[in-house]
C-alpha positions as CSV (number, residue, x, y, z in Angstrom):
1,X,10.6,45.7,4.2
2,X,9.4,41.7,5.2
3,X,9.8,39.8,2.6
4,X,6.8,37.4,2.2
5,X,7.3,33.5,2.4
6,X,7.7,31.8,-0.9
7,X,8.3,35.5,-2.4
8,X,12.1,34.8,-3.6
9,X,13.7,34.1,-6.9
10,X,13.1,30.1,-6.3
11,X,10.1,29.9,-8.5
12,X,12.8,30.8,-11.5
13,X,13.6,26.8,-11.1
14,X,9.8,25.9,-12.0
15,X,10.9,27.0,-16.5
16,X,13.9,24.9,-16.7
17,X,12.0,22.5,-18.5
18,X,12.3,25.2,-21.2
19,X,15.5,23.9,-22.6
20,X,18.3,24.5,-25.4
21,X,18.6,22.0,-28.1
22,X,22.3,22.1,-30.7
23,X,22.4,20.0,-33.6
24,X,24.2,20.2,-36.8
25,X,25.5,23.3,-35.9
26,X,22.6,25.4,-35.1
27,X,20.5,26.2,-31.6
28,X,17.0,25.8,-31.0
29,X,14.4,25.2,-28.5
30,X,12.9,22.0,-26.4
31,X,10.1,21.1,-24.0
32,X,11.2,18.7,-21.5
33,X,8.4,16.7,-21.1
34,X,9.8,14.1,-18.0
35,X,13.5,13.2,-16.5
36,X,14.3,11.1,-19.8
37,X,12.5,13.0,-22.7
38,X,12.9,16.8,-24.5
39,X,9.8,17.4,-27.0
40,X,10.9,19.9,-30.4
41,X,10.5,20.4,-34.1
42,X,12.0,17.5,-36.3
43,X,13.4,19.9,-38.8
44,X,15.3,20.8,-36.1
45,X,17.2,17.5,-36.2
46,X,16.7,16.8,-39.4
47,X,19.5,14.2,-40.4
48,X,20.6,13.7,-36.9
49,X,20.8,11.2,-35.4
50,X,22.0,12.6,-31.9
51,X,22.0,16.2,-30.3
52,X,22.7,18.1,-27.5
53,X,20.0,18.9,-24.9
54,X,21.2,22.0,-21.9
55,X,19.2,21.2,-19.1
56,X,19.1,23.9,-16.5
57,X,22.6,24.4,-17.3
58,X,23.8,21.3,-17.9
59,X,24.7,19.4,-21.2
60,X,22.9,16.2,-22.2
61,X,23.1,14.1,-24.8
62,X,20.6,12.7,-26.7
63,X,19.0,10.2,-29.0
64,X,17.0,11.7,-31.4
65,X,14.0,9.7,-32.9
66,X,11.7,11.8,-35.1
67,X,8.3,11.5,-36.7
68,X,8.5,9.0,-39.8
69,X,6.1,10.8,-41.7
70,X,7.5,14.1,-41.8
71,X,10.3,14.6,-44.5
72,X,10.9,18.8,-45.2
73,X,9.2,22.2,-43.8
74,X,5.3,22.2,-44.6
75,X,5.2,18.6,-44.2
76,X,2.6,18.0,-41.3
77,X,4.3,16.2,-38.0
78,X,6.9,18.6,-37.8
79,X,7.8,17.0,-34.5
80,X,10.7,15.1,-32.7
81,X,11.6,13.6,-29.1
82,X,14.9,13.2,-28.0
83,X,15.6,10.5,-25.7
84,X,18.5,11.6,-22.8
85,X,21.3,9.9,-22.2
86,X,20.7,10.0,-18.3
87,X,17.7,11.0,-16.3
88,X,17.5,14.5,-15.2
89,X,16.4,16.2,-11.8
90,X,14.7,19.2,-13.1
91,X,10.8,19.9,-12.9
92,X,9.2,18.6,-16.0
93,X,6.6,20.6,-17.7
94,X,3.3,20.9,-16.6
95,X,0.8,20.8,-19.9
96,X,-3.0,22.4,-20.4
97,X,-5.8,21.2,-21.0
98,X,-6.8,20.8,-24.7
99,X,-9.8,23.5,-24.0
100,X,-7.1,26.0,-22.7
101,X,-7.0,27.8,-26.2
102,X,-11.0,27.9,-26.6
103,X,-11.4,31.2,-25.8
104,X,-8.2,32.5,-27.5
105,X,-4.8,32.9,-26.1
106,X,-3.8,35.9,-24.5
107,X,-1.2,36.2,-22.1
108,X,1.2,33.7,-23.9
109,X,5.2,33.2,-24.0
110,X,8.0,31.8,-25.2
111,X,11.6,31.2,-25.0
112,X,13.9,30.9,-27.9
113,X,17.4,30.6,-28.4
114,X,18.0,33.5,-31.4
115,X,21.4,34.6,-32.7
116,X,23.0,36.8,-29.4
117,X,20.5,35.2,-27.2
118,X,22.3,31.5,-27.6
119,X,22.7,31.7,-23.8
120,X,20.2,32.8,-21.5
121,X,17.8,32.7,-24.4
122,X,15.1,35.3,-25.7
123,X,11.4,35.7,-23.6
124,X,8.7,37.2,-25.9
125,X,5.2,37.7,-25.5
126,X,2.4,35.8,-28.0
127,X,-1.4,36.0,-28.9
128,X,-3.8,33.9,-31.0
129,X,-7.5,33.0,-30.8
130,X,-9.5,30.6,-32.2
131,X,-10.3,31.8,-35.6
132,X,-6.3,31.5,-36.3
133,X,-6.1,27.6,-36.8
134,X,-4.9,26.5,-40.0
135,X,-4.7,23.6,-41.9
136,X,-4.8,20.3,-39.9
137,X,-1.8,21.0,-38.0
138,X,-1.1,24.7,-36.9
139,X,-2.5,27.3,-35.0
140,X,-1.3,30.7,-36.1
141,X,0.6,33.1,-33.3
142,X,1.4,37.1,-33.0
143,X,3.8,38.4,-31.0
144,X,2.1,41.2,-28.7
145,X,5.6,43.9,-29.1
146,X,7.6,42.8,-31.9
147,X,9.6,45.6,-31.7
148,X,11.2,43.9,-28.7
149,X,12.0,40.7,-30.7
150,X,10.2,38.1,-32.9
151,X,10.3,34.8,-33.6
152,X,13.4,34.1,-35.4
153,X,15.8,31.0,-36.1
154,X,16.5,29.5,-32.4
155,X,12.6,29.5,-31.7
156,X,12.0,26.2,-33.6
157,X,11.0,23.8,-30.6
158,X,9.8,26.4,-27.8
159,X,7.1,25.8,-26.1
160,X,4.2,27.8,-25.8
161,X,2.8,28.4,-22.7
162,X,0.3,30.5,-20.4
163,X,2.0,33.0,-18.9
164,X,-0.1,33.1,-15.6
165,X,-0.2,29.2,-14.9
166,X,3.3,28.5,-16.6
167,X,1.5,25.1,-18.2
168,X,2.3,24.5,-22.1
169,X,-0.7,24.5,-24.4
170,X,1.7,24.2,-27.8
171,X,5.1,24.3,-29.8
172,X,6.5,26.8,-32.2
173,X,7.6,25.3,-35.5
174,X,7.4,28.2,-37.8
175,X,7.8,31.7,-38.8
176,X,6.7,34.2,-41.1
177,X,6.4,38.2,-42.0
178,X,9.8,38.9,-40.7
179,X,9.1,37.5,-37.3
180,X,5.8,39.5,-36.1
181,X,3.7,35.9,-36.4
182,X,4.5,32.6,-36.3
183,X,3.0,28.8,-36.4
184,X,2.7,27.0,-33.3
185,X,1.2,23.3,-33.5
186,X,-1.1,22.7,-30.3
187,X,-1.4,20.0,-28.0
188,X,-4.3,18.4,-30.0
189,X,-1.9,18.3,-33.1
190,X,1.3,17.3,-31.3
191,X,-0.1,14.2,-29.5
192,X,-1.4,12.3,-32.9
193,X,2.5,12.6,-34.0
194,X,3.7,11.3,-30.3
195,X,0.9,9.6,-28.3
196,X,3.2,9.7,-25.2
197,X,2.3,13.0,-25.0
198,X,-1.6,11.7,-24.0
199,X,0.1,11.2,-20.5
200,X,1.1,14.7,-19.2
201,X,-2.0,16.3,-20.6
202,X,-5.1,16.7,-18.3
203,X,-8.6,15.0,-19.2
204,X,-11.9,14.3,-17.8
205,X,-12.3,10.8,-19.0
206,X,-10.7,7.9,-16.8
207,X,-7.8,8.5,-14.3
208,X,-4.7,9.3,-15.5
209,X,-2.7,5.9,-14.3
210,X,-5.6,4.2,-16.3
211,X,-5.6,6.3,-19.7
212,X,-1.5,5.1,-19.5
213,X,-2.1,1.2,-19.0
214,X,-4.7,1.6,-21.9
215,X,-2.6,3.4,-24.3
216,X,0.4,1.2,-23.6
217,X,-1.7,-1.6,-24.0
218,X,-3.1,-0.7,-27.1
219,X,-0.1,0.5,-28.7
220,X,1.5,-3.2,-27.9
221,X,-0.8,-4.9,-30.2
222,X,0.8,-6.2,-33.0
223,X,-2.2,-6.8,-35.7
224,X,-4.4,-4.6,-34.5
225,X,-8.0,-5.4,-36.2
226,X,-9.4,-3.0,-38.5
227,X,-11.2,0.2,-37.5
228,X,-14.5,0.1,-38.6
229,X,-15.6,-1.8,-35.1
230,X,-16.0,2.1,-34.1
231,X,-18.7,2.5,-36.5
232,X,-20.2,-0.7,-35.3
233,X,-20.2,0.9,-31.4
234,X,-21.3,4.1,-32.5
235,X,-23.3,4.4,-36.0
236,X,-24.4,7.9,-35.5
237,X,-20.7,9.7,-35.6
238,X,-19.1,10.2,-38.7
239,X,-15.6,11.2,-36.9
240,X,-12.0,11.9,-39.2
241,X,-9.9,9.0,-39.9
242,X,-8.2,7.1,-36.7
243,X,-4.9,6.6,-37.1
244,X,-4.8,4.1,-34.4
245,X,-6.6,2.3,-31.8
246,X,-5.7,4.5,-29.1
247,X,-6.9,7.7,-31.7
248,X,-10.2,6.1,-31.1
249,X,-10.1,5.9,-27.9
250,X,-8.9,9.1,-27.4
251,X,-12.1,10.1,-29.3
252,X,-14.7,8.4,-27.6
253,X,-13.1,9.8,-24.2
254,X,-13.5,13.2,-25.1
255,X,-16.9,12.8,-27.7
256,X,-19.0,10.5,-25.4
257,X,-17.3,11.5,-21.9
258,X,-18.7,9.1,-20.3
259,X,-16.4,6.0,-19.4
260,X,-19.4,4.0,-20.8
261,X,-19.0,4.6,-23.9
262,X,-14.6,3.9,-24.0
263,X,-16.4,-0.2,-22.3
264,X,-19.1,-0.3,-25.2
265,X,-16.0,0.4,-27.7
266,X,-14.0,-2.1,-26.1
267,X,-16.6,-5.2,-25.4
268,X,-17.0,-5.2,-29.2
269,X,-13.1,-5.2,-30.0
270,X,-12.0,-7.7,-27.6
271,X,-13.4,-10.6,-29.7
272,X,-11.1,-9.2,-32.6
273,X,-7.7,-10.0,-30.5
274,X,-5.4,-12.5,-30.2
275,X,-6.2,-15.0,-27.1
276,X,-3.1,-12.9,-24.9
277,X,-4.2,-9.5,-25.9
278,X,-7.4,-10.2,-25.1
279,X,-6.7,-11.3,-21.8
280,X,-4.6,-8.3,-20.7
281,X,-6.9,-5.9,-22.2
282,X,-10.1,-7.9,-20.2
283,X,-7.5,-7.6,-17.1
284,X,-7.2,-3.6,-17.6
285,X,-11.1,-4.0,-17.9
286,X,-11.7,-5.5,-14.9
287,X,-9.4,-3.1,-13.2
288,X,-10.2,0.2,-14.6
289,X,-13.6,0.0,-15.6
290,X,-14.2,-2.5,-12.0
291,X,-18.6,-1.9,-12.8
292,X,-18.7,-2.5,-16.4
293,X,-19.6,-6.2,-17.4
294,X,-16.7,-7.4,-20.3
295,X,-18.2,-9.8,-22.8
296,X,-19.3,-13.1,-21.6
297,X,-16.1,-15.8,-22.1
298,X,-13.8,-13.0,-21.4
299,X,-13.6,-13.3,-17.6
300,X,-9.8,-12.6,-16.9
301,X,-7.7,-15.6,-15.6
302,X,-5.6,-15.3,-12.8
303,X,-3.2,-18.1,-13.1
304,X,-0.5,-20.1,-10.5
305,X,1.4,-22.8,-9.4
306,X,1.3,-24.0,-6.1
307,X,4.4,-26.2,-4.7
308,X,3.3,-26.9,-1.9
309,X,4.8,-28.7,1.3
310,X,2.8,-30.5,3.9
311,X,3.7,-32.5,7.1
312,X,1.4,-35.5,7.1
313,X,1.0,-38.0,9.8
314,X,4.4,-40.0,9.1
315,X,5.8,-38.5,5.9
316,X,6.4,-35.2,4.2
317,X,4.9,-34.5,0.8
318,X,4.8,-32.4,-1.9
319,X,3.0,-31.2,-4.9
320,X,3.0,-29.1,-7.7
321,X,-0.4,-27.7,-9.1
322,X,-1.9,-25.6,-12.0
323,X,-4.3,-23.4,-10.8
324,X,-6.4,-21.2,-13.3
325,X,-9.0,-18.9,-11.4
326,X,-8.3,-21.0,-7.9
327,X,-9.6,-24.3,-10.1
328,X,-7.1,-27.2,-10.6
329,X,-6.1,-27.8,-13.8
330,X,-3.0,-29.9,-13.8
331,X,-1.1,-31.6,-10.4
332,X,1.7,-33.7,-9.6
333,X,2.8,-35.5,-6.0
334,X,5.6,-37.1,-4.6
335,X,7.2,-37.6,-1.0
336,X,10.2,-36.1,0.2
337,X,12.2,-38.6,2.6
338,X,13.8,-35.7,4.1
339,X,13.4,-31.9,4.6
340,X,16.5,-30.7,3.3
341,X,17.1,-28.0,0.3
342,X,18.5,-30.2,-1.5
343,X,16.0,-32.8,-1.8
344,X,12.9,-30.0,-1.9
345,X,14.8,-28.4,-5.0
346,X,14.9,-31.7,-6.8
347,X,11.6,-32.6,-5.9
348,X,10.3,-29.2,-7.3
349,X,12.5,-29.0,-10.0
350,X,11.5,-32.5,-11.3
351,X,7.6,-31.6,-11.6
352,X,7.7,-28.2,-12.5
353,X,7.9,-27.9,-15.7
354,X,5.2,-30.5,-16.7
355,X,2.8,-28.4,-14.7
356,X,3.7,-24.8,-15.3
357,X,4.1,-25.3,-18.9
358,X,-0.1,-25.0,-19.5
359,X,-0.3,-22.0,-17.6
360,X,2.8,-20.1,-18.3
361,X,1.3,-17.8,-21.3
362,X,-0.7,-16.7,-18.6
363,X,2.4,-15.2,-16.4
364,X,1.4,-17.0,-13.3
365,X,2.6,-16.4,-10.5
366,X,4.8,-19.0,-8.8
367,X,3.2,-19.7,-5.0
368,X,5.3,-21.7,-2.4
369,X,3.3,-22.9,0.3
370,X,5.7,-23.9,3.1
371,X,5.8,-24.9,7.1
372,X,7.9,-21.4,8.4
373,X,10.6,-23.5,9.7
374,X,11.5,-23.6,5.5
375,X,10.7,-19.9,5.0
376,X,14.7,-19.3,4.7
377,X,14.8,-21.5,1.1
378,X,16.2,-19.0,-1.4
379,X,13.0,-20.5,-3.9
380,X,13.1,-17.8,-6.7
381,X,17.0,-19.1,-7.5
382,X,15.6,-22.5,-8.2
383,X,15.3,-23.8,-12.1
384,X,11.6,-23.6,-14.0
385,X,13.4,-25.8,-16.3
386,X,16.7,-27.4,-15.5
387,X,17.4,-28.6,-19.1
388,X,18.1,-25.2,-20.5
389,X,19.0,-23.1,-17.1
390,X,15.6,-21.0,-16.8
391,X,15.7,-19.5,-13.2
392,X,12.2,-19.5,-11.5
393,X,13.0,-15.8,-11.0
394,X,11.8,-14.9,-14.7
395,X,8.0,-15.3,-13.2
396,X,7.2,-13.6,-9.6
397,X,7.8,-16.0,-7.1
398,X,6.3,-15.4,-3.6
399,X,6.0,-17.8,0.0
400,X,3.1,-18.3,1.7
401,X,2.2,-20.4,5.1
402,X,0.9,-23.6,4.4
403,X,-1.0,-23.8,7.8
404,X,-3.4,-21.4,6.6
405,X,-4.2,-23.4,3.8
406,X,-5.7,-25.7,6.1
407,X,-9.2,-25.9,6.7
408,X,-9.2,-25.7,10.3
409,X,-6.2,-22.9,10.5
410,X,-6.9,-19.9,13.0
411,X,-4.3,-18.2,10.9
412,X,-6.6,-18.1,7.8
413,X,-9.2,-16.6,10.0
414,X,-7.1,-14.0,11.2
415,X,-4.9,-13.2,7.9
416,X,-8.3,-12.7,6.3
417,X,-9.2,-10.0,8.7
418,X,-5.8,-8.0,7.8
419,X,-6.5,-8.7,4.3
420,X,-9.7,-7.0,4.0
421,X,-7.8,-3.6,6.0
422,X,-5.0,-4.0,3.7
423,X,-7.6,-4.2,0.5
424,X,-9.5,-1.5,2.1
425,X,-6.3,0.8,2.1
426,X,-5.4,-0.8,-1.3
427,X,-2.0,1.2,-0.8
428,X,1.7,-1.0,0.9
429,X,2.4,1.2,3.6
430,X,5.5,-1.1,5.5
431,X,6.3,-0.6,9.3
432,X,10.2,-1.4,9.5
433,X,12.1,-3.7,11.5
434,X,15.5,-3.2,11.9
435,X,17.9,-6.2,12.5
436,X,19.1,-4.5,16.0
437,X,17.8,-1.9,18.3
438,X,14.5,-3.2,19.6
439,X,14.4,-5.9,21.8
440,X,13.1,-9.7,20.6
441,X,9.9,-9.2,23.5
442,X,8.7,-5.7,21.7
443,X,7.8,-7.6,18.7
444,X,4.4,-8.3,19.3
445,X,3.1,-5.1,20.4
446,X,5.3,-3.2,18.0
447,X,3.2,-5.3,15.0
448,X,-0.1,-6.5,16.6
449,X,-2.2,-3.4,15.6
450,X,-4.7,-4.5,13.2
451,X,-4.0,-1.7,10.6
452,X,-0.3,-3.5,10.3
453,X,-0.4,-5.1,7.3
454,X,2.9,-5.0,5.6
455,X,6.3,-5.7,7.6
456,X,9.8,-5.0,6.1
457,X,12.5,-7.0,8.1
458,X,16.3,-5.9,7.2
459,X,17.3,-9.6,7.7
460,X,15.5,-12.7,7.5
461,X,13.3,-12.9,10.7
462,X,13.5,-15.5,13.9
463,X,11.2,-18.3,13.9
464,X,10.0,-17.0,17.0
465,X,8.8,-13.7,14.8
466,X,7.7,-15.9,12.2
467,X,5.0,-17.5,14.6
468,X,4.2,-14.2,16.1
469,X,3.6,-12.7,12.9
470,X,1.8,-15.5,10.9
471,X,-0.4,-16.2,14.6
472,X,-1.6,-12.5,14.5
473,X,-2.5,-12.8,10.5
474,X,0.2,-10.8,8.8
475,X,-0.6,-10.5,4.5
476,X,2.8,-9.2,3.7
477,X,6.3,-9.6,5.1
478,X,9.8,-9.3,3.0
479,X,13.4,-9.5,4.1
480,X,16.9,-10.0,3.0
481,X,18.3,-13.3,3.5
482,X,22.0,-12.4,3.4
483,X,24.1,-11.0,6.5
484,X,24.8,-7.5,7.6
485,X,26.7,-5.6,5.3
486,X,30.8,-5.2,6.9
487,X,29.4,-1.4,6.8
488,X,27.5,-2.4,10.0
489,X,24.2,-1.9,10.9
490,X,23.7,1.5,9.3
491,X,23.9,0.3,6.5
492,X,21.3,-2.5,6.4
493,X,18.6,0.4,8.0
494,X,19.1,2.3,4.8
495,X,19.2,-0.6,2.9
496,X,15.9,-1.7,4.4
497,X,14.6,2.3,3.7
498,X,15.6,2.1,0.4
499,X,13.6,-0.9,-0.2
500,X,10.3,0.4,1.2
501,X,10.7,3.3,-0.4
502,X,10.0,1.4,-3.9
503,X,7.1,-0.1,-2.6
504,X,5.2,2.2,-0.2
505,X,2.3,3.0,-1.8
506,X,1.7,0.2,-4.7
507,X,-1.7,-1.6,-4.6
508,X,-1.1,-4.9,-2.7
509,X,-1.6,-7.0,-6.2
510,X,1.7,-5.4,-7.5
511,X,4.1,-6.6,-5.1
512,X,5.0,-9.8,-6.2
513,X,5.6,-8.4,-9.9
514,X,7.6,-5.1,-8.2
515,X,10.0,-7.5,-6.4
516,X,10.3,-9.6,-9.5
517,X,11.6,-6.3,-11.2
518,X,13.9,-5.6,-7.9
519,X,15.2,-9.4,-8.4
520,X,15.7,-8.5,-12.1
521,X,17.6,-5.2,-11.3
522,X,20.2,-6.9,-8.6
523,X,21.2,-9.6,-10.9
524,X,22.1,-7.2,-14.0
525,X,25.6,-6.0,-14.1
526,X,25.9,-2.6,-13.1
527,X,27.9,0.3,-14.4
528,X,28.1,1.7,-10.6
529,X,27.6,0.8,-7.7
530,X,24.1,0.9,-6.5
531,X,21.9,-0.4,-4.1
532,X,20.2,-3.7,-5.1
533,X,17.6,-3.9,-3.0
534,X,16.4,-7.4,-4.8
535,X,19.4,-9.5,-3.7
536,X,18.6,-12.5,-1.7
537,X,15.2,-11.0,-1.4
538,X,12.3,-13.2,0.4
539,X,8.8,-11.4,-0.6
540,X,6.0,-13.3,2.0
541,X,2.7,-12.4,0.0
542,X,-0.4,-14.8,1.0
543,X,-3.7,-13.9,0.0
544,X,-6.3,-16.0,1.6
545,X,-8.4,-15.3,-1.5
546,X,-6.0,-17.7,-3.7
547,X,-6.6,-21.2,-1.7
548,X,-7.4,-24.3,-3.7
549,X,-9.3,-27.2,-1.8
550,X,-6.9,-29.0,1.0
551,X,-5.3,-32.1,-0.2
552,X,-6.5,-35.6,0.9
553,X,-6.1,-36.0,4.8
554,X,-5.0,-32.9,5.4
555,X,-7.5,-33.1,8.4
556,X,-6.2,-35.8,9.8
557,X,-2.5,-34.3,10.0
């Protein structure tokens, strides 16, 4: 008989994420919720500080770091997450919905690790309906043929999950009448003891990329202000207690629905933060919730400092300028008798900290405006501040093309063409250039289409490619300013794939931060050896939208 596509024992691979957890010498159950993170029962671990996660077979070890308010059984936040030693390859699990229990629970499983079972572990079969909640945390569960096995010692940490869709919609933590019924705590209890949790379960209310910046946002605020601004934004709800501001939140999303309601909260609690909280929580605003109006004075600030050098008539100069919002708020200017690193770097070095130091709570990003013949200067290795050794590279540091700061440039024109595709597309999507293989003459055509908006060169390109590329408007180019590994060629394409590969697909805005993070990597000691795809890394990022008013006779150089 034909066996049907996709009909083999693969989709065994899809419950590893139901895993074994030892610790102080007994066995018991886990959820792995991502590559790094195993969800189960604190008592589990209880004075442990380490355990033992089996991961599709393999042994892990772990961190353990457990609720802080939970102490012995029938305390409430009977929960723990282990943090691995290493990330793991195997499919996470998927979670319900917090509705998925609403009209009862049948069809429900777990796996547990009981005595003779240690190994392969123990499948049983589970009920429970609404009417079986119990006090604030638990949800009360019956095992459909207890005669085939119950919940027993080794279950403590299993998840709970629908048997036709595989996702999880709880966790055991207890049992009682010899096995035949058990506790489970559901999602809705489980996530106010770990809020993580908030990010692998499915809701209606904002996107799922935006509920995480908001929650990790939140959860970074120090002093956060007192809770009664909720009853302030909505007088007519007398919810339970919030434990936090992202409880809130959590319970306007899924009271109000509407994403209305999560801007009404917040336009009332950003006057209550501190001056940095309240700008990144205005910048999450503006991002997230792009047609809501924030309060007025709360308009996010998009800070930078422009070194910039210009050729004019008979003399090269430079300067160094604050920019807030594209408006001027500091500048300094000198001349440079000759175009050489060397006297650049001191230049820039020598007025740079005076001008960045107004601006830096903002984390602005460090803009070098240059002629392309100077495109090669390894910038981001410079000195913010030369008295104490702070590298530039501890803000994002990108290059632009000074021409098309000018008034009159035909670049601008064109670059702001290619802009608006690549802000239409809002997505990096690099075309490769490898540093052999296709000739110097196919360059042109191989870039000129106008949906090109990103290119990836394995080494630092020709000034003739330069021209070509800045002529026909290119936003984005990056390459490596070093020489071919003595691996060859080969090795610089995969290089050059490895590096688009942690781009492709970020929103155009994140670059100069994700290369600031690939800078960070290569210059850590490693363990290993690994790629480090930031290493002499140039990152050409020029957004027409970020141009201050030309200096004084630019238009007569």
């Amino acid at each position: 008989m034909e066996q049907k596509r996709g009909a083999g024992t693969a989709f065994m691979t899809d419950l590893s994420w139901r895993v074994r957890v030892a610790a102080a010498g007994a066995v018991a159950s886990g959820i792995l919720v991502d590559d790094r993170q195993v969800l189960t029962c604190a008592h589990v671990v209880r004075g442990c500080s380490r355990a033992e996660v089996f991961v599709a077979g393999q042994r892990v070890g772990a961190r353990v770091d457990p609720y802080p308010g939970w102490n012995e059984e029938g305390d409430l936040g009977d929960v723990a997450v282990l943090r691995l030693d290493r990330r793991v390859k195997t499919q996470p699990a998927r979670f319900a919905g917090l509705d998925a229990l609403r009209d009862g629970g049948p069809g429900l499983g777990a796996l547990g690790f009981p005595t003779g079972y240690e190994g392969s572990g123990q499948v049983i079969a589970l009920k429970t309906r609404p009417g079986l909640a119990l006090y604030q945390d638990w949800m009360r569960v019956e095992v459909e043929n207890p005669e085939l096995g119950g919940i027993e010692p080794g279950f403590s940490g299993a998840a709970v999950y629908e048997m036709d869709t595989m996702r999880v919609v709880g966790m055991i933590s207890d049992q009682d009448h010899h096995g035949a019924t058990g506790r489970m705590l559901p999602l809705s209890s489980l996530r106010r003891y770990w809020p993580e949790l908030d990010d692998h379960i499915r809701y209606e209310w904002l996107t799922p990329k935006g509920r995480y910046e908001l929650r990790k946002l939140l959860s970074a605020i120090r002093r956060p202000p007192r809770l009664d601004v909720f009853a302030r934004a909505f007088p007519a709800d007398q919810p339970q207690e919030f434990h936090s501001l992202w409880d809130a939140i959590r319970y306007i999303g899924e009271e109000h629905i509407e994403d209305a309601a999560i801007a009404h909260f917040l336009r009332l609690l950003l006057p209550l933060l501190r001056p940095l909280d309240q700008h990144r929580l205005v910048t999450w605003f503006t991002k997230w919730l792009p047609d809501e109006e924030p309060p007025p004075g709360t308009r996010v600030s998009a800070a930078s400092v422009l070194v910039r050098v210009d050729r004019l008539r008979n003399e090269t100069t430079l300067s160094v300028e604050a920019l807030v919002n594209n408006e001027s708020r500091l500048q300094q200017e000198t001349s440079v008798r000759e175009e050489t690193e060397d006297a650049i770097r001191a230049a820039v070095e020598k007025l740079l900290p005076e001008v960045c130091l107004p601006v830096l709570p903002l984390n602005p990003l460090i803009e070098f405006a240059l002629p392309e013949s100077l495109f090669g200067l390894p910038v981001e290795t410079w000195q913010l501040d030369p008295n104490d050794g702070t590298p530039l590279s501890t803000l994002p540091v990108v290059i632009r093309d000074v021409d098309r700061l000018s008034p009159n440039s035909f670049r601008a024109g064109f670059a702001r063409r290619r802009w608006d595709t690549l802000r239409a597309k809002n997505a990096v999507l690099p075309v490769l250039w490898h540093c052999e293989g296709i000739g110097e003459e196919e360059y042109r055509p191989y870039i000129s289409p106008d949906d090109v908006c990103v290119v990836a060169h394995a080494r630092q390109p020709s000034l003739g490619q330069l021209r070509t590329a800045l002529g026909l408007g290119m936003p984005v180019m990056l390459w490596t300013r070093g020489p071919c590994p003595p691996a060859g060629h080969e090795q610089c394409i995969r290089n050059l794939k490895g590096l688009t590969r942690q781009l492709r697909g970020l929103p155009p805005d994140a670059l100069p931060q994700r290369v600031k993070t690939l800078r960070d990597n290569a210059a850590r000691p490693l363990r290993k050896a690994r790629p480090r795809y930031g290493k002499e890394l140039t990152l050409f990022w020029d957004d027409p939208a970020r141009s201050p008013d030309p200096p004084m006779g630019m238009e007569f150089a």
